[in-house]
N, CA, C and O of each residue as an XYZ file, in Angstrom:
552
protein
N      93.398     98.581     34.161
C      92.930     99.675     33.341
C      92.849    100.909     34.213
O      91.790    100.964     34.839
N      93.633    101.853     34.410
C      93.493    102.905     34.559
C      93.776    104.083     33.658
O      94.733    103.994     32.890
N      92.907    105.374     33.679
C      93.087    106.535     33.162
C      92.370    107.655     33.268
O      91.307    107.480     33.863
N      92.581    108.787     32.887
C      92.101    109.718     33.313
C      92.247    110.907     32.077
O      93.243    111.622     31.965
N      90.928    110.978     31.082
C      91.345    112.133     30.744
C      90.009    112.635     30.291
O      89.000    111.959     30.490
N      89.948    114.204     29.478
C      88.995    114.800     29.386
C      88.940    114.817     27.532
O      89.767    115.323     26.774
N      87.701    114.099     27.195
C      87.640    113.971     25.764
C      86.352    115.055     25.597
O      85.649    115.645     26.417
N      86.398    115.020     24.168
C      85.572    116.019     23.659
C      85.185    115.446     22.050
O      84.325    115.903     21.297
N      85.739    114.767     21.907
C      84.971    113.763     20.778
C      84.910    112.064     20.481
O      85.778    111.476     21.128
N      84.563    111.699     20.136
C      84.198    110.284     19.843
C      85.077    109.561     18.765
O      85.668    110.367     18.048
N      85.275    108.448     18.516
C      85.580    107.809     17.466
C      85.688    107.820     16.290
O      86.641    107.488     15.586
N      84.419    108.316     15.958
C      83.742    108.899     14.513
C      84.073    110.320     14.421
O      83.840    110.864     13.341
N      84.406    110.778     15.046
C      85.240    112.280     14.807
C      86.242    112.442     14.141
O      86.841    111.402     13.867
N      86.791    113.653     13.653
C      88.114    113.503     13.099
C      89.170    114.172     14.609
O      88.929    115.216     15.214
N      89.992    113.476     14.819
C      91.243    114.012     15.939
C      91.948    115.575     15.598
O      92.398    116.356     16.436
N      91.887    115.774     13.997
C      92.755    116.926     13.435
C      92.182    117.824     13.093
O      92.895    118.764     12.744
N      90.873    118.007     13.015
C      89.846    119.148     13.234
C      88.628    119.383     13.895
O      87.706    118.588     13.712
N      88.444    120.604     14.829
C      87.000    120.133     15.250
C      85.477    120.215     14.443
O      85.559    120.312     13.219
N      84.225    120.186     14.982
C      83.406    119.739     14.173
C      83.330    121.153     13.048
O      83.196    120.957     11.841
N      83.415    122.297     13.519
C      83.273    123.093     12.040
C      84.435    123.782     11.387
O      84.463    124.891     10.855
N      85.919    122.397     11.625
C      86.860    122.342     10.528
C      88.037    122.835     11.406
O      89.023    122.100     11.345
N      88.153    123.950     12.233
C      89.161    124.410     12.889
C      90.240    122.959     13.458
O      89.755    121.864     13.743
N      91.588    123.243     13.519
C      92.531    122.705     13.770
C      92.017    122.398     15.748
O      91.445    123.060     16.614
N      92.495    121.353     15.675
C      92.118    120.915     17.231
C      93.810    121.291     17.959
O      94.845    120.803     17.504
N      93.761    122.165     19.046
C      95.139    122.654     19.073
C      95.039    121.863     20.306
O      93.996    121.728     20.947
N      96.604    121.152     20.721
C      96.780    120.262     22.003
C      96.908    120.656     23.218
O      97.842    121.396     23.527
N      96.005    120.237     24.108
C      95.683    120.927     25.005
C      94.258    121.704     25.742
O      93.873    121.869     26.900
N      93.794    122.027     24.514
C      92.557    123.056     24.496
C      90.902    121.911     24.252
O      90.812    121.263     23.209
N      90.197    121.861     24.917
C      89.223    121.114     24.394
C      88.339    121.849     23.513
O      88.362    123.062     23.307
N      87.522    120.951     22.994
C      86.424    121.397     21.934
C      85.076    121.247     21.702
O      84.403    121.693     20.773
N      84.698    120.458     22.802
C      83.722    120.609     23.204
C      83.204    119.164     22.798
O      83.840    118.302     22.190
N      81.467    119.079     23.434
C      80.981    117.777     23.324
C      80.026    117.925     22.320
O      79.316    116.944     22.099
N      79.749    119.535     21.273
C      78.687    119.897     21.219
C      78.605    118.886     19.571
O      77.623    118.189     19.313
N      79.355    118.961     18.985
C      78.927    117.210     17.260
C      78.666    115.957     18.244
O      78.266    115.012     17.564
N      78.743    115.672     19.421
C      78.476    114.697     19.722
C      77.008    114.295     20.426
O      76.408    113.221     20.386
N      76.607    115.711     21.166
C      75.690    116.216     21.196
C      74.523    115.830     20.359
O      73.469    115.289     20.695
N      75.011    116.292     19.006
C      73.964    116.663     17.744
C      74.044    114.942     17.122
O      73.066    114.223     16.917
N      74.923    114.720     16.995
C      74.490    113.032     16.826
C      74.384    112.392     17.770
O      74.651    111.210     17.557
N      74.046    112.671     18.980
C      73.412    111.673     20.009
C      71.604    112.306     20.147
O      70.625    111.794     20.690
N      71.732    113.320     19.555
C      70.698    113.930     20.441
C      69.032    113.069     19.960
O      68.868    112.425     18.924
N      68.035    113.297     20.983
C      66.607    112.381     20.939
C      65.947    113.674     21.280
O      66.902    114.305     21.734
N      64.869    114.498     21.349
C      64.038    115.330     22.180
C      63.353    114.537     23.468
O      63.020    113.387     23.756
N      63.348    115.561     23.929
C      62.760    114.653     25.739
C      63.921    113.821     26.466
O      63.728    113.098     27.443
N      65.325    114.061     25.756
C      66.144    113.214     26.838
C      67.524    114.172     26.895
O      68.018    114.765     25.937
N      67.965    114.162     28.151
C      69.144    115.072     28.343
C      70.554    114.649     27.720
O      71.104    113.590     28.023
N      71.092    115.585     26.812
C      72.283    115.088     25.645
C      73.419    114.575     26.656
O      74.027    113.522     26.463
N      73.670    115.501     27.860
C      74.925    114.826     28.668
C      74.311    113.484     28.826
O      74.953    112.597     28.265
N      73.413    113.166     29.341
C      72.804    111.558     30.141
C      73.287    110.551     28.704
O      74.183    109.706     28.715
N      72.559    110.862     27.716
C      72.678    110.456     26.273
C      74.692    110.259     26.281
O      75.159    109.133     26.458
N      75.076    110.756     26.196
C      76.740    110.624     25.682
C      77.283    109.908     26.963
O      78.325    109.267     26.828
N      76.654    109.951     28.257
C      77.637    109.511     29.064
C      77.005    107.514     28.728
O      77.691    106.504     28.884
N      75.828    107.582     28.349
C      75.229    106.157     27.886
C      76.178    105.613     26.943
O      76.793    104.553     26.827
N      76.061    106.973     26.152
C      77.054    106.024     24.660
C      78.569    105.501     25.009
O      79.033    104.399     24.715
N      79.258    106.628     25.750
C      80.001    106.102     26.091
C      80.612    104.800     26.819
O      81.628    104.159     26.550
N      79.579    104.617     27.905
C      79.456    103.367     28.622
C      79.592    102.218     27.736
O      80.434    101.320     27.737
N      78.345    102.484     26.797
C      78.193    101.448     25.724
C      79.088    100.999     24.949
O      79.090     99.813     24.620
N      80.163    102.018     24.448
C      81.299    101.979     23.841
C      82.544    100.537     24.178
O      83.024     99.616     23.518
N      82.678    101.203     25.990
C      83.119    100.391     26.465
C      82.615     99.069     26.843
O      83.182     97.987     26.692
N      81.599     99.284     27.296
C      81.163     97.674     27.744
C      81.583     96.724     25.995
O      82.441     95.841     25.961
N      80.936     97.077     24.978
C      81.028     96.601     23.754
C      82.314     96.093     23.229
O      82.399     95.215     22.370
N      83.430     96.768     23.862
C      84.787     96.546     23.517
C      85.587     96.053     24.671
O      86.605     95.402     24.432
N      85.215     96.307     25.956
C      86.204     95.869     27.312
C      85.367     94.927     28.058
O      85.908     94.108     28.801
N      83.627     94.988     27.876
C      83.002     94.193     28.716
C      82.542     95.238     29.740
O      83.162     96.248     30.074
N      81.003     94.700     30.307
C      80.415     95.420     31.360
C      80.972     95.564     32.555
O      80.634     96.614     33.103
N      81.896     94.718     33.324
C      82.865     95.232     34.326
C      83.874     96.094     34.102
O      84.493     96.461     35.100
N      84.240     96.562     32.928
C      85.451     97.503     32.704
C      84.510     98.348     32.569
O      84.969     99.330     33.151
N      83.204     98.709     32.080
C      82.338     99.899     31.889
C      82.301    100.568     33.209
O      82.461    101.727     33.590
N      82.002     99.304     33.841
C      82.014     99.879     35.448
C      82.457    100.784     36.122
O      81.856    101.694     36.692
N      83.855    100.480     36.056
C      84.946    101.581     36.070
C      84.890    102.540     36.021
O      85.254    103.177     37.010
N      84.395    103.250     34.834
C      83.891    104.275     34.518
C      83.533    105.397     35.483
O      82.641    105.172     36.300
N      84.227    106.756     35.471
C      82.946    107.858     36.354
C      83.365    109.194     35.298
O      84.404    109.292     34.645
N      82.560    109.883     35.335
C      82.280    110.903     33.975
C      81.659    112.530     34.509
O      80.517    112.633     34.958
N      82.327    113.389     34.415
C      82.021    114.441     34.832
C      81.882    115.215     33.772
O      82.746    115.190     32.896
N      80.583    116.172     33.653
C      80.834    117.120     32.706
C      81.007    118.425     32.906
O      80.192    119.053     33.582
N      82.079    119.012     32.353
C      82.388    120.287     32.673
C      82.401    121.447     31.364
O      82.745    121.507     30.183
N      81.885    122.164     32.251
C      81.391    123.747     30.891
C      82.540    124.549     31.186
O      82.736    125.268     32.166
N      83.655    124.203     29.677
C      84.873    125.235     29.571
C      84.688    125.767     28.358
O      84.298    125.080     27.414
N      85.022    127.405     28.233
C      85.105    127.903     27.557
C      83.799    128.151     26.448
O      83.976    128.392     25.254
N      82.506    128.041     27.088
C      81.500    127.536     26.345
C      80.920    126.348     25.738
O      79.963    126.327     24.963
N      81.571    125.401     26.152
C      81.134    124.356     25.459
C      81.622    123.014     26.533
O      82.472    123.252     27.391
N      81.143    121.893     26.438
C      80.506    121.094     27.525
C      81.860    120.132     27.079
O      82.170    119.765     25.946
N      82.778    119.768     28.809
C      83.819    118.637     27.936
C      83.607    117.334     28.918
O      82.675    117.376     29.721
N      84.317    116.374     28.874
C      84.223    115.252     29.349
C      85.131    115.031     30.174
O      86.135    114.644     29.575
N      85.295    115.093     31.410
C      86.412    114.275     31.874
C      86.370    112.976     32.792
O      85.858    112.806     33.898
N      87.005    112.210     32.050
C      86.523    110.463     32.476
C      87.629    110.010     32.684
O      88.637    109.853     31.996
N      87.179    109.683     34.360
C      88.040    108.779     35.147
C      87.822    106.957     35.458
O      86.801    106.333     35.749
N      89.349    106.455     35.235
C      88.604    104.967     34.825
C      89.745    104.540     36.671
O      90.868    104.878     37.043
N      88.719    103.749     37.249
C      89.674    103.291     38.155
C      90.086    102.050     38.002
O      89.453    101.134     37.478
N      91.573    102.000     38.642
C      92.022    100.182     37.764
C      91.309     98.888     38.303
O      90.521     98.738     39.237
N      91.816     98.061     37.458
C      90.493     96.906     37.297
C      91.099     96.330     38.234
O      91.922     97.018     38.837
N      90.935     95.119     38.601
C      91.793     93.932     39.194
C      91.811     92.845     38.771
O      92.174     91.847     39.393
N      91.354     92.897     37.463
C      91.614     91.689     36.609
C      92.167     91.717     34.971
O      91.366     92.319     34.257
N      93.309     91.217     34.269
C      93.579     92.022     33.132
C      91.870     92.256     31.893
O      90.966     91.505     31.527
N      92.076     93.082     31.760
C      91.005     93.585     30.778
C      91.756     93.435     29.044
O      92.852     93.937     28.793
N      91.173     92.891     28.305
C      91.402     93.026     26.488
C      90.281     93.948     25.803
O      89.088     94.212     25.951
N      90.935     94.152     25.296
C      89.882     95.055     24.178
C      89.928     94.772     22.773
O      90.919     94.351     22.176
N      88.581     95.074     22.177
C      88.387     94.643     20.601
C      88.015     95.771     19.966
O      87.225     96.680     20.220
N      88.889     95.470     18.926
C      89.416     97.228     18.890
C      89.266     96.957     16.843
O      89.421     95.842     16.345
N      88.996     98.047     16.114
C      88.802     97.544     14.824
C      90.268     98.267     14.112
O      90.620     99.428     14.318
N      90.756     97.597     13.528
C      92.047     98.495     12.414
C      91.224     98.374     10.994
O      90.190     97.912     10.510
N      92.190     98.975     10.730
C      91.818     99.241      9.020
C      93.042     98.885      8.726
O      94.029     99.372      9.279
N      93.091     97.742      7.563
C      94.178     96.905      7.046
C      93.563     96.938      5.556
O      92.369     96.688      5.393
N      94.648     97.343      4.161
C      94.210     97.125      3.173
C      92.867     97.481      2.878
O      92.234     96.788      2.082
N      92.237     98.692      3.538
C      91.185     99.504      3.152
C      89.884     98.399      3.786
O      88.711     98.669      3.528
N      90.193     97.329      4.508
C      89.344     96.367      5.055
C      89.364     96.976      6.593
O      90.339     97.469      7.159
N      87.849     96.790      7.188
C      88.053     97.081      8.361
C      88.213     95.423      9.133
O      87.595     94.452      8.695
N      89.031     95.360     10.178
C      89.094     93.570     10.912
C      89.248     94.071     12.154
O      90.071     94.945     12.427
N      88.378     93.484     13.060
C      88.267     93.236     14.556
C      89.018     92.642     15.280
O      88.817     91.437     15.133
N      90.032     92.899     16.222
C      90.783     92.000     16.979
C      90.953     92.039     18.126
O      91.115     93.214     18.454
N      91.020     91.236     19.133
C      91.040     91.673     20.726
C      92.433     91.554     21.019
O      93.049     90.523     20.747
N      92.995     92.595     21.584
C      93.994     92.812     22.022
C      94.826     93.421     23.489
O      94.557     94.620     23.561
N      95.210     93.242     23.987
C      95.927     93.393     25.483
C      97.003     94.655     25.018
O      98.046     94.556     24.371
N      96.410     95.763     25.543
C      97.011     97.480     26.021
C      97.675     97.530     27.374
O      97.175     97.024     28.378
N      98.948     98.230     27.343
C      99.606     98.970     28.497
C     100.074     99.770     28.022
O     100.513     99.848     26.874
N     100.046    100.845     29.221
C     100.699    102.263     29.190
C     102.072    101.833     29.489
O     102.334    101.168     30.491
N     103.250    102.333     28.336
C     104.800    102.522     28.656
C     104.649    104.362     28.526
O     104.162    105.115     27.682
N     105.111    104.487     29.396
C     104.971    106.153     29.996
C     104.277    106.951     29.225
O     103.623    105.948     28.937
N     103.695    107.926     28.502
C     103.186    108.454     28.167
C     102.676    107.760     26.417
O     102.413    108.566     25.525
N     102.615    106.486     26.199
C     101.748    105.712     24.871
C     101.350    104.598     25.472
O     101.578    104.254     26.632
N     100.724    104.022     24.615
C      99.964    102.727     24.761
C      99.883    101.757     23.787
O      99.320    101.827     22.695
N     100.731    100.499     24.467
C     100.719     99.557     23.295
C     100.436     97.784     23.720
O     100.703     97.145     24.737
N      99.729     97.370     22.312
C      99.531     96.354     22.724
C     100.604     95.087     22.927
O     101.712     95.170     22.396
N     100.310     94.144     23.560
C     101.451     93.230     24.163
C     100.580     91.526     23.477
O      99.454     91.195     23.104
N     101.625     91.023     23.601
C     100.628     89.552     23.498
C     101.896     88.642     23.857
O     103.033     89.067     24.064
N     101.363     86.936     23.900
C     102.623     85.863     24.108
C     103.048     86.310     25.796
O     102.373     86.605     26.783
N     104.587     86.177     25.512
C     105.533     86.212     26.549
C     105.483     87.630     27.411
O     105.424     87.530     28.636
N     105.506     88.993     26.785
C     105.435     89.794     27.401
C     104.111     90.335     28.342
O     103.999     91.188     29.223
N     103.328     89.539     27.790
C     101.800     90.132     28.318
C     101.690     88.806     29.592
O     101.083     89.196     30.589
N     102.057     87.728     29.652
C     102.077     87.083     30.699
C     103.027     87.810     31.834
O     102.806     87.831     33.045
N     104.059     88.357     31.187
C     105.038     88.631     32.395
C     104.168     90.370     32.951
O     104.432     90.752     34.091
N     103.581     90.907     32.415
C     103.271     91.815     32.358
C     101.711     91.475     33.498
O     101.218     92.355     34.204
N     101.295     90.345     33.437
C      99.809     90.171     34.343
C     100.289     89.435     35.450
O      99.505     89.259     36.382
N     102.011     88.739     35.555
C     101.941     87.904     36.717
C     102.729     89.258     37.713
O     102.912     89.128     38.923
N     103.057     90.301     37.066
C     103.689     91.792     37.971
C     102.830     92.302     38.445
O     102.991     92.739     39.584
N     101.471     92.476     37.738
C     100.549     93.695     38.295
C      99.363     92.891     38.804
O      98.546     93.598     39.395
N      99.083     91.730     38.740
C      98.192     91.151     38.848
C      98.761     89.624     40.006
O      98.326     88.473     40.053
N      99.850     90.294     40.775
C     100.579     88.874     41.137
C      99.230     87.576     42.175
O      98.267     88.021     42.800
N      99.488     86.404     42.097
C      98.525     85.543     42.759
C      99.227     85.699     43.716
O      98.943     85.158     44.785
């Protein structure tokens, strides 16, 4: 598991607009500040709060050693607070349980991700063995 990038919203966000509707243009962040407002508690600091949730995110879906991984910087661009999270690679293959929406049903499935150059897709069977005895050789 490695990666590296700077998010500015969550899951529950929409990807195609930011929180008060504007087009999210590629490239440009948008800040942490809807994530903010639904994380937020009084008496506790909103970055500390999101970098938790986030953790949580992952441990919940990759497991507490892939959370690990994890390091999280927050940076103030353009007015507004963004994320950039660096994951360093694991040394053991990592799966993730990841939810689709099938037939308006939501279903949970754990599944094995690699980066082929700039996407990410899941593998299973034959290719995902040949794929852990390359990067992961005994």
């Amino acid at each position: 598991m490695q990666a590296c990038s700077s998010v500015g919203t969550t899951s529950t966000q929409s990807r195609h607009a930011s929180p008060d509707r504007r087009p999210i243009r590629e490239g440009h962040g948008h800040g942490l500040d809807a994530d903010y407002t639904t994380l937020h508690k009084p008496d506790q600091d909103d970055r500390d709060r999101f970098q938790q949730h986030l953790a949580n995110i992952v441990a919940t879906s990759m497991g507490a050693a892939a959370a690990a991984n994890l390091a999280v910087q927050i940076h103030h661009v353009d007015g507004h607070d963004i994320a950039r999270v660096h994951v360093t690679p694991s040394g053991v293959p990592v799966e993730a349980t990841v939810t689709y929406v099938k037939n308006g049903q939501h279903e949970k499935q754990t599944r094995f991700f690699i980066r082929i150059l700039n996407g990410t897709e899941a593998i299973d069977g034959d290719e995902k063995q040949k794929y852990i005895d390359q990067r992961w050789p005994t």
